[in-house]
VOBA-1610 file (N, C-alpha, C; in pm, whole numbers, padded with zeros to 5 digits, always signed):
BEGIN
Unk+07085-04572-03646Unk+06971-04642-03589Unk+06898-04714-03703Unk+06874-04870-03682Unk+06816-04934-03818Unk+06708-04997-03789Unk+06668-04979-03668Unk+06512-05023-03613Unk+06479-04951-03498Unk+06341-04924-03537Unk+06275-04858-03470Unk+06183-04910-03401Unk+06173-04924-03294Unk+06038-04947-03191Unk+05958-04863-03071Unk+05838-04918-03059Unk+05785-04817-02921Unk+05700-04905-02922Unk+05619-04831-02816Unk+05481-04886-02765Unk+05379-04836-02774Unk+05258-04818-02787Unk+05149-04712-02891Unk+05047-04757-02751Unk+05020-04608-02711Unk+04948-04553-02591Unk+04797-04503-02628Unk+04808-04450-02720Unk+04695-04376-02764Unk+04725-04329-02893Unk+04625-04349-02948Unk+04590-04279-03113Unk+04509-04175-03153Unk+04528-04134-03302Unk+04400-04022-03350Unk+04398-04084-03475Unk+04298-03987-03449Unk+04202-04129-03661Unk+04177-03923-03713Unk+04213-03950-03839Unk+04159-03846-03927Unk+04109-03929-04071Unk+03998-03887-04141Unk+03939-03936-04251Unk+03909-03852-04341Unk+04035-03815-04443Unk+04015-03731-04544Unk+03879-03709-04582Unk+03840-03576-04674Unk+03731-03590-04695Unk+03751-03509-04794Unk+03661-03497-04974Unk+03690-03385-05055Unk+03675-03516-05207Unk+03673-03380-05376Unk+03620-03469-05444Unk+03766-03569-05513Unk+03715-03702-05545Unk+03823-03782-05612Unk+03834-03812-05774Unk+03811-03685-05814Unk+03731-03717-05942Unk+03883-03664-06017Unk+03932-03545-05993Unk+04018-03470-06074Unk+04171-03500-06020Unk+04160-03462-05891Unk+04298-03519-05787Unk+04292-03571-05659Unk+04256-03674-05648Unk+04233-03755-05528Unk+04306-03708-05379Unk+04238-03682-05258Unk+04289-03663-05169Unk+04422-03803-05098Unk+04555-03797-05078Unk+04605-03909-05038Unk+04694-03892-04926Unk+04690-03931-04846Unk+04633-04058-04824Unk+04488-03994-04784Unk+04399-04104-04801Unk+04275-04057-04760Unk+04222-04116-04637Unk+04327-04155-04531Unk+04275-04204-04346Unk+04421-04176-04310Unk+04406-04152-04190Unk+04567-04133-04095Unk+04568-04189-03967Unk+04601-04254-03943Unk+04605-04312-03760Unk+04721-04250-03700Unk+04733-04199-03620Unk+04864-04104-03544Unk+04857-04171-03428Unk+04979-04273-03404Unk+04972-04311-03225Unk+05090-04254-03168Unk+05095-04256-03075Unk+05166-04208-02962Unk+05237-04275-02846Unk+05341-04208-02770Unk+05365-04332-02645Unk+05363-04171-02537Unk+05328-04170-02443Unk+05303-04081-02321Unk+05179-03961-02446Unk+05278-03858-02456Unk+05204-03704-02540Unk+05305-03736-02685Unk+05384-03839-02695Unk+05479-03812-02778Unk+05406-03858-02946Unk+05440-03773-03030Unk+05376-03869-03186Unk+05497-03996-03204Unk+05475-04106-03241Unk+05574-04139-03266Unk+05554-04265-03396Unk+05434-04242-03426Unk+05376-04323-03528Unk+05288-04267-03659Unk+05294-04271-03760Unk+05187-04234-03806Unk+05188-04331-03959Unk+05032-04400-03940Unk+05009-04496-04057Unk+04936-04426-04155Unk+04965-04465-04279Unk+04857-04428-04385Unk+04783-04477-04446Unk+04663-04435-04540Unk+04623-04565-04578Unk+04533-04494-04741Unk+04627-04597-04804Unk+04592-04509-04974Unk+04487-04616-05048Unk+04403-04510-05104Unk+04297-04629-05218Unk+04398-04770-05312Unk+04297-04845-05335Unk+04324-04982-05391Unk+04444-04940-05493Unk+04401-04870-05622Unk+04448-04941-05734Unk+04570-04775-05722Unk+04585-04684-05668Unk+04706-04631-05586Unk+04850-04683-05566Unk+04975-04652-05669Unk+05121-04689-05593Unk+05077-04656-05438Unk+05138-04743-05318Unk+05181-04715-05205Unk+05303-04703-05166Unk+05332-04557-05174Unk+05487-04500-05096Unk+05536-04595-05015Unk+05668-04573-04965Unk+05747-04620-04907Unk+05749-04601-04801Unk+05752-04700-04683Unk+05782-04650-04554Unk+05862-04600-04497Unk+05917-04459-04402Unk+06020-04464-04369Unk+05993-04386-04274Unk+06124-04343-04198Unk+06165-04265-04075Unk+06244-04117-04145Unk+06145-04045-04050Unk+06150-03899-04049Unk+06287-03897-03954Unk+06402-03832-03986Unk+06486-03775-03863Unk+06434-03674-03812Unk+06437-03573-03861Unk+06384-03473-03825Unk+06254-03489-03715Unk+06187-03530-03778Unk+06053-03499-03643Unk+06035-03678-03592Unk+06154-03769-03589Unk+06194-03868-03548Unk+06016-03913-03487Unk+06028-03967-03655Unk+05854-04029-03696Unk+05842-04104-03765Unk+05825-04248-03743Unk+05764-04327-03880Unk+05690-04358-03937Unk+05690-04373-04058Unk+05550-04326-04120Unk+05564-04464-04203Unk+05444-04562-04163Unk+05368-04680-04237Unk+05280-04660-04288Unk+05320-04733-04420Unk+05188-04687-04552Unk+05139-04824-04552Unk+04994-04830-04587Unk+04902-04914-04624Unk+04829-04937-04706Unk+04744-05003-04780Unk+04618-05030-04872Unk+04533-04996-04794Unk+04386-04845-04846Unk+04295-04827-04731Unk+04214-04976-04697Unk+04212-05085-04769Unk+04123-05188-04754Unk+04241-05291-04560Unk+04352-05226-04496Unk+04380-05252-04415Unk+04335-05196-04308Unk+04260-05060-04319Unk+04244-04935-04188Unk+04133-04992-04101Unk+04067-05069-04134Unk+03960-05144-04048Unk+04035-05233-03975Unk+04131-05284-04012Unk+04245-05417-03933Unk+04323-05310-03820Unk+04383-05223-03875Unk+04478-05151-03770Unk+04352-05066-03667Unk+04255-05020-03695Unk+04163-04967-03580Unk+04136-05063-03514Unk+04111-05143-03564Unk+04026-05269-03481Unk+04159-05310-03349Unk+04283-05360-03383Unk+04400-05368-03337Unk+04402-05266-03211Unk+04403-05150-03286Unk+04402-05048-03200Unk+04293-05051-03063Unk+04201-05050-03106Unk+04030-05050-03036Unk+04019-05121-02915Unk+04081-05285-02922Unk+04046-05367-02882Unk+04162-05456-02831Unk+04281-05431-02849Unk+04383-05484-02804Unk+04503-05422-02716Unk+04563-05494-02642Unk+04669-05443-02555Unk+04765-05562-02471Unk+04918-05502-02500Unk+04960-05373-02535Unk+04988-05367-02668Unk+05021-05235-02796Unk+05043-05284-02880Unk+05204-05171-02910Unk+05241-05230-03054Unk+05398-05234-03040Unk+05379-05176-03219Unk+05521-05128-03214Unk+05562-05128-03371Unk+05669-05142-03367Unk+05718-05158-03510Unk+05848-05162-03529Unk+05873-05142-03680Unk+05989-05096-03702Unk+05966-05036-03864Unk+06185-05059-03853Unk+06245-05129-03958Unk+06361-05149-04022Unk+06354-05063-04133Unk+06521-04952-04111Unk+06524-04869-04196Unk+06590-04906-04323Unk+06681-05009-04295Unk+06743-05065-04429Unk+06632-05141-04539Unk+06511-05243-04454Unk+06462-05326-04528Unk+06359-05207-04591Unk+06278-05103-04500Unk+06163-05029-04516Unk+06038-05087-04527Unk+06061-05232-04394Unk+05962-05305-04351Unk+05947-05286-04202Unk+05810-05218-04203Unk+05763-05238-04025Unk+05620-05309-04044Unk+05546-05284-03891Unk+05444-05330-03858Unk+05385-05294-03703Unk+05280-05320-03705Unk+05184-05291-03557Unk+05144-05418-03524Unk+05169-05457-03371Unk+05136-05590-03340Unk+05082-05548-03205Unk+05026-05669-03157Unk+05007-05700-03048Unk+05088-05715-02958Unk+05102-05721-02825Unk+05187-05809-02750Unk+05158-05962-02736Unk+05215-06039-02623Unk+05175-06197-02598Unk+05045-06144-02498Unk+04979-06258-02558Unk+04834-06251-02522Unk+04843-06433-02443Unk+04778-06473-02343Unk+04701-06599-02326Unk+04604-06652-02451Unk+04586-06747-02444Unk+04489-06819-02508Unk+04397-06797-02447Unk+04259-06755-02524Unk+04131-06744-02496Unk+04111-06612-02417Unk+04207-06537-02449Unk+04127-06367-02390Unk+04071-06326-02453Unk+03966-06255-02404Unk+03886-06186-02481Unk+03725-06277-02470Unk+03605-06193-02521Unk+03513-06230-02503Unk+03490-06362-02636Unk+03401-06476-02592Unk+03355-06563-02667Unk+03265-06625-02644Unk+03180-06658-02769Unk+03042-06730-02777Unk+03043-06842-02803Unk+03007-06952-02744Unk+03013-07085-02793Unk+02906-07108-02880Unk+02794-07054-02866Unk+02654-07091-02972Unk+02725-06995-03136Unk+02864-06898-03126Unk+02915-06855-03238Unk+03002-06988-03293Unk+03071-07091-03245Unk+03124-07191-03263Unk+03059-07299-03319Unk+02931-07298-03230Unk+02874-07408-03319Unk+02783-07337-03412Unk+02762-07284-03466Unk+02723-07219-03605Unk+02797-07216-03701Unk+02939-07166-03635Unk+03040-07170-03766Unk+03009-07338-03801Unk+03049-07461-03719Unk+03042-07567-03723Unk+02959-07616-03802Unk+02828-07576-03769Unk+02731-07652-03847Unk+02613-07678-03799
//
């Protein structure tokens, strides 16, 4: 099997906590999603100046595990939070995945036009 996909139903957020002075807690955030009760995702997300591990697939507890820069965990909650449906997919040869969206219409979602013309000018 050289790609992996699902569909992410529901998540859990954990946010390390403890001192970073001597041995840093890592990863220090976890997003765990799921499809029905099943785990079938789990992202990480390591401080800035931190090597970031490699992504890969667990056989064993047939799990993939995406690593991140913590300066991404606000992008993947937000994703999470506010969008649907969403998807992953993770290649075991390249040890490139990702969390996406599905196809969306143009213009879903809430919008301000007095936010438009401000950006504008």
């Amino acid at each position: 099997m050289d790609t992996i996909t699902g569909k992410i139903e529901k998540y859990w957020v954990h946010l390390q906590a403890g001192p970073t002075i001597k041995k840093p807690l890592n990863p220090r955030a976890i997003i765990r999603c799921y499809n029905d009760n099943s785990l079938i995702l789990e992202a990480n997300f390591y401080p800035g100046k931190k090597r970031i591990p490699e992504n890969y697939y667990s056989i064993n507890s047939k799990l993939v595990y995406l690593r991140y820069p913590l300066s991404m965990y606000s992008h993947i909650l937000d994703l999470l939070r506010n969008e649907k449906p969403i998807y992953f997919r993770y290649n075991e040869s390249s040890k490139i995945g990702f969390i996406r969206t599905g196809k969306e219409p143009v213009g879903e979602g809430e919008f301000d036009e007095l936010e438009l013309e401000g950006a504008i000018g």
